[in-house]
N, C-alpha and C positions, 0 to 999 in steps of 0.2 A: 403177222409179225415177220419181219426180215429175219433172215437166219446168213449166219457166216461161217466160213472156213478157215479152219483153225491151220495154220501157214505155218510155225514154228513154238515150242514150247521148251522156254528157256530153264533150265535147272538150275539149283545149288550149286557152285562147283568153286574150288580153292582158287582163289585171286579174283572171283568175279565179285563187283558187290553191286548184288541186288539189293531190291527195297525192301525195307524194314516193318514193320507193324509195332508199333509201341502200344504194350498193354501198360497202364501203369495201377499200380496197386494200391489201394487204400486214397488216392488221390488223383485228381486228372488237373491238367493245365485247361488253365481260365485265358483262352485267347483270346479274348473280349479287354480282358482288363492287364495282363500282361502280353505287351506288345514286342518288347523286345527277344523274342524266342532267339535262342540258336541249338542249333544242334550239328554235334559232332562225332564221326568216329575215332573212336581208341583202341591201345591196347594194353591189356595189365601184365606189365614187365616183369611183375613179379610172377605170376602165372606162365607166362611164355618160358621165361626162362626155366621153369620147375618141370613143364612139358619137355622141353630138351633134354633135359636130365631124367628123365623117366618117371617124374615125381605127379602126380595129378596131373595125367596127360589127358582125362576124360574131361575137365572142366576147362570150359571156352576162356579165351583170354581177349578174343573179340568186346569191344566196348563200345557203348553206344552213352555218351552224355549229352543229357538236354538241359541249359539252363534258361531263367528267366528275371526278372529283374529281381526277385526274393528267395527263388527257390531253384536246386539243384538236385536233380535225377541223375540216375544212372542204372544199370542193366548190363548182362552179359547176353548178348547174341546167343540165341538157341540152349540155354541152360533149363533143364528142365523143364525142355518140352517132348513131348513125346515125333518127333517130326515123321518116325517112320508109320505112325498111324495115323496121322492127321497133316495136311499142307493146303497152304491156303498162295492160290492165285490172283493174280490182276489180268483183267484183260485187254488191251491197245487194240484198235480195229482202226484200220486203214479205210478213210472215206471215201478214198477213188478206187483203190481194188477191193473192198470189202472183204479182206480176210482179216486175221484176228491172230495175236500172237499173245500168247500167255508166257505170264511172269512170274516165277514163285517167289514166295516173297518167304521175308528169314523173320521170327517172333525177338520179341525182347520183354523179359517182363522188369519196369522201371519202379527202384525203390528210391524214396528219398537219401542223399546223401548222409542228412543226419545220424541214419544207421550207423554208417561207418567211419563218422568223427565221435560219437561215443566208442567204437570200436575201437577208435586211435588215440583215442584221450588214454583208455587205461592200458592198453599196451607204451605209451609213451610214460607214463608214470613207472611201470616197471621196470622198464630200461634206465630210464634215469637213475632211479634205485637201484641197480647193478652197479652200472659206469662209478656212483658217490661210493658203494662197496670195494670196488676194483681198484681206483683210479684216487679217490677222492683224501684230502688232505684230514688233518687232526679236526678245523672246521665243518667240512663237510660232513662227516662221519657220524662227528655233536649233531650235525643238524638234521641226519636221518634216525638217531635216536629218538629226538622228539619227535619225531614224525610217525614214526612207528611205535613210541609210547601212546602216543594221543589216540592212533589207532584201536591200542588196547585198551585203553581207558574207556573208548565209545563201546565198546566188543564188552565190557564187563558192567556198564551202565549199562548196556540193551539184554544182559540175563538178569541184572539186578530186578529191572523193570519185568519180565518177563515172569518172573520167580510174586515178585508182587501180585501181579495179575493175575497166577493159579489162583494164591490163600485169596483173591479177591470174593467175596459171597453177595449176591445184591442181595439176597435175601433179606440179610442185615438196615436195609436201605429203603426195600418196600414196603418194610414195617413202621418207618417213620411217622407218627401220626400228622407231623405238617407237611411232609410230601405229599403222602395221599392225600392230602384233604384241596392241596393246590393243585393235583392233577384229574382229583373229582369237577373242582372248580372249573380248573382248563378244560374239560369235556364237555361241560355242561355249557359253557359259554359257545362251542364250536358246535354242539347240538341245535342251539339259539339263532343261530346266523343262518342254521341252512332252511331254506324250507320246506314244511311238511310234505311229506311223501304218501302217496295212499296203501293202507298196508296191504289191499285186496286188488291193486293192479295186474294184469295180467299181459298188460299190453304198453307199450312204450307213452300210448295214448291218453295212459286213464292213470298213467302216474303221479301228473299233478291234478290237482281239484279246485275251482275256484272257489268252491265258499271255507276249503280248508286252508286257501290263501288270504282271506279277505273275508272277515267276520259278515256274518249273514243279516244282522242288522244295518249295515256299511253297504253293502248287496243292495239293500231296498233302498235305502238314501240316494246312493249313486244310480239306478234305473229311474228314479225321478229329476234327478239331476240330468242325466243323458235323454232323456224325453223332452227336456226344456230346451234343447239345441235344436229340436225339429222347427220349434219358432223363428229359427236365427235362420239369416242365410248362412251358408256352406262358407263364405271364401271371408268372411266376417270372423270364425273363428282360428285360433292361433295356439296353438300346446305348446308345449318345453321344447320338442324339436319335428323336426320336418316328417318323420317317421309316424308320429301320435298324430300330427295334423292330418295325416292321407288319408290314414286309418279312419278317424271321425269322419271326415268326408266322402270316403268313398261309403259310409252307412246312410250320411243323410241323402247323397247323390241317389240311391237303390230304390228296388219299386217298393220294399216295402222297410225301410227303417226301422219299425216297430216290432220286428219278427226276432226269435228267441235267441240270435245266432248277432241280429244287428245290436239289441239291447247289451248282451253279454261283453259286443267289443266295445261299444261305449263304455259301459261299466272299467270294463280293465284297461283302458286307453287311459282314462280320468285317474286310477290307481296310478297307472308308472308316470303320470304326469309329475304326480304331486312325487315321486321318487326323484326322477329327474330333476327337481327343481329341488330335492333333497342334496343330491349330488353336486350341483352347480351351486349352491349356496355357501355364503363366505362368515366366516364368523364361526363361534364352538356355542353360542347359546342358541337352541332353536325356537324360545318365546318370541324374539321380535322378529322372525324371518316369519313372511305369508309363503307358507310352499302348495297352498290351492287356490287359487282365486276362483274358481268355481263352485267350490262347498268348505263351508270352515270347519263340518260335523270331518271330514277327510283330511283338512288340515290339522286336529286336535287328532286326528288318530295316528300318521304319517309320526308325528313329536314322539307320543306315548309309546308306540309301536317299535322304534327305531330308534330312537336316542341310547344313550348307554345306560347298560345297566348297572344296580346299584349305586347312581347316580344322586343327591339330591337333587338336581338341575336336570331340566331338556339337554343335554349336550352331545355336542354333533363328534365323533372319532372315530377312529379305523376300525372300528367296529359296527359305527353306524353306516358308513359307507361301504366295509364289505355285506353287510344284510342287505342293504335297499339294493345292492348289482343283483345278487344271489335271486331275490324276491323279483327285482326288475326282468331277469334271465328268464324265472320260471315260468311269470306272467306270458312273455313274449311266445315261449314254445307252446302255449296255451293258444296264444293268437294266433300263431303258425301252422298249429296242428304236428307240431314236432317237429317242424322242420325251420330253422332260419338261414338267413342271406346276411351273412357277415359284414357287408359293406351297410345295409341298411340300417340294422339294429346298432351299428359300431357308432353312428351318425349322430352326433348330439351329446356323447358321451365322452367326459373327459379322462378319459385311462387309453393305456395303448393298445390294441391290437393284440398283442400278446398276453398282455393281464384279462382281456376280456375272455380268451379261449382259456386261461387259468380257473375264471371263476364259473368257464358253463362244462369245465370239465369236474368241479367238482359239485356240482348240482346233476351231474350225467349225460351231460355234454358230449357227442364223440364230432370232431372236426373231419371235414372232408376239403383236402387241400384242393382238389380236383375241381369242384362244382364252389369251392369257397363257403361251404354253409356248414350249419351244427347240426346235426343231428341228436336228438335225445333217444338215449340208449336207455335199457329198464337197468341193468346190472350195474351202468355207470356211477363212479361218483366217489366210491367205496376209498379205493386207492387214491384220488386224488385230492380229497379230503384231507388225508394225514398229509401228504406231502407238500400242499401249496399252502395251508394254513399252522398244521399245529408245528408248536417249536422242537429242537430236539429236547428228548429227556433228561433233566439232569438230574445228578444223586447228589445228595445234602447228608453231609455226615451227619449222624446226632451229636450234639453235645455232650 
């Protein structure tokens, strides 16, 4: 490695201006999509002046504003930085003499300007209300009355409210016998949607169970049913989406398709078919929709299983379409072995990208932005259960 000689080391020093370093805080500039940057230095005259007068001579008057087409920063050069224990350089090297001259550079930490047009909103309301006290005619005067009545009037509405809110008791509220009984309801339905969990997991692995997903009579049906594909060619069959097709195929494709591991993906391939095709289906009655063309013993179960309940009808609602995701999810991490590829499983699916990570976080889903995949956690699910599905609580007087 070349090494160089350090030639000169220019400092801080009053009238010089070095380069800056903008930290900015809570937000950085998008140079990609705001293009018009500028930036400038200033000085805050009101500052400067107060330093002449002996008033806050320790706070920099130095100003650094950056705007862009939406937004406006600002910063005071070297304010609360520590500089005597920390200074950060640049270094310039000269390619034909190869020495190297260092540059210290001066910190700015940049906040949005919005800071200090709130700042200036209610200091300009104040003054205004002086000047109308000072200055202001028999109109005026009226009109800071109301101004500062209404004031009070929100000032004695916000204890009225407040004072309410103590004697408030839910106690009163949780004893409602039709409350409770609709949020026994609402649990019970949001208990319905998710699927079973194994209570003797110990492992991220053995959290979900196929035959605790998929009735064990359904189990033997579907392993005769996926046995019958061995007859077919491979590139002959077609599932709901491209996903379930590979999967089938890459079992018939293997040395032995018949083996304990090839059987189980056929089985559960055939299951999220007939979801899939739950999902993708138009219409609220689900008697005349075929959602299996492979076994109709799968499509009578998909209806019964999944439709809404308390229902007299099959009928298809956001209830039936959050259960067949939830179920659809569990399945897949089952295929996965815990682990899925976001773009894969997303593929075939009519919800967003974001709804998708909503419903495998509340089956125990943790997303990995990094690698783009889900990961099933044993703890997950808990918390996002309440928060993506149930409503807020409300209280119902009694009558």
């Amino acid at each position: 490695m070349q090494t160089s000689q350090i030639s000169d080391i220019v400092q801080v020093e009053p009238g010089r201006d070095n380069p800056i370093l903008l930290n900015f805080q809570n937000a950085e500039m998008s140079f990609k999509k705001d293009r018009r940057i500028q930036s400038f230095r200033a000085v805050d005259v009101n500052r400067e002046a107060a330093a002449k007068t002996g008033d806050d001579s320790e706070k920099s008057s130095r100003m650094v504003v950056v705007g862009c087409d939406q937004q406006v920063y600002r910063g005071y050069v070297g304010e609360g930085l520590p500089t005597e224990l920390m200074r950060s350089y640049v270094a310039i090297r000269n390619r034909k003499s190869g020495k190297m001259r260092l540059i210290q550079l001066e910190e700015c930490t940049m906040l949005n300007a919005c800071y200090d047009d709130n700042k200036n909103k209610f200091r300009e309301e104040d003054h205004s209300k002086t000047a109308m006290r000072k200055f202001g005619g028999k109109v005026a005067m009226q009109a800071l009355e109301r101004i500062e009545r209404a004031d009070a009037n929100i000032d004695v509405a916000n204890e009225s409210i407040q004072s309410m809110m103590e004697k408030y008791d839910e106690s009163q509220f949780l004893d409602d016998s039709e409350f409770t009984k609709s949020r026994v309801e609402g649990e019970l339905i949001l208990a319905s949607m998710k699927p079973p969990r194994n209570p003797d997991a110990k492992t991220a692995a053995d959290l979900y169970v196929l035959d605790q997903l998929i009735p064990k009579s359904l189990l033997v049906h579907l392993k005769q049913v996926g046995l019958g594909f061995l007859e077919k060619e491979p590139d002959t069959l077609e599932l709901a989406n491209v996903y379930l097709t590979n999967k089938v195929k890459s079992v018939l494709q293997c040395k032995e398709p018949d083996s304990k591991q090839g059987i189980e993906t056929l089985q559960i391939s055939l299951f999220m078919d007939a979801l899939v095709r739950l999902l993708s289906s138009k219409g609220r009655l689900l008697r005349k929709q075929e959602l299996s063309p492979f076994s109709k013993q799968l499509d009578k179960e998909i209806k019964q299983s999944f439709s809404q309940i308390n229902s007299h009808e099959l009928t298809k609602t956001r209830y039936t379409e959050h259960k067949a995701l939830t179920y659809y999810l569990a399945l897949a991490f089952i295929l996965e072995n815990g682990t899925i590829d976001v773009e894969q499983i997303h593929n075939g699916l009519t919800i967003s990208k974001v709804e998708l990570l909503k419903f495998a976080a509340f089956i125990g889903g943790s997303y990995n932005s990094t690698k783009n995949c889900l990961v099933l956690r044993l703890g997950g699910g808990a918390d996002a259960a309440s928060g993506t599905f149930m409503a807020k609580r409300r209280f119902v007087r009694r009558k």
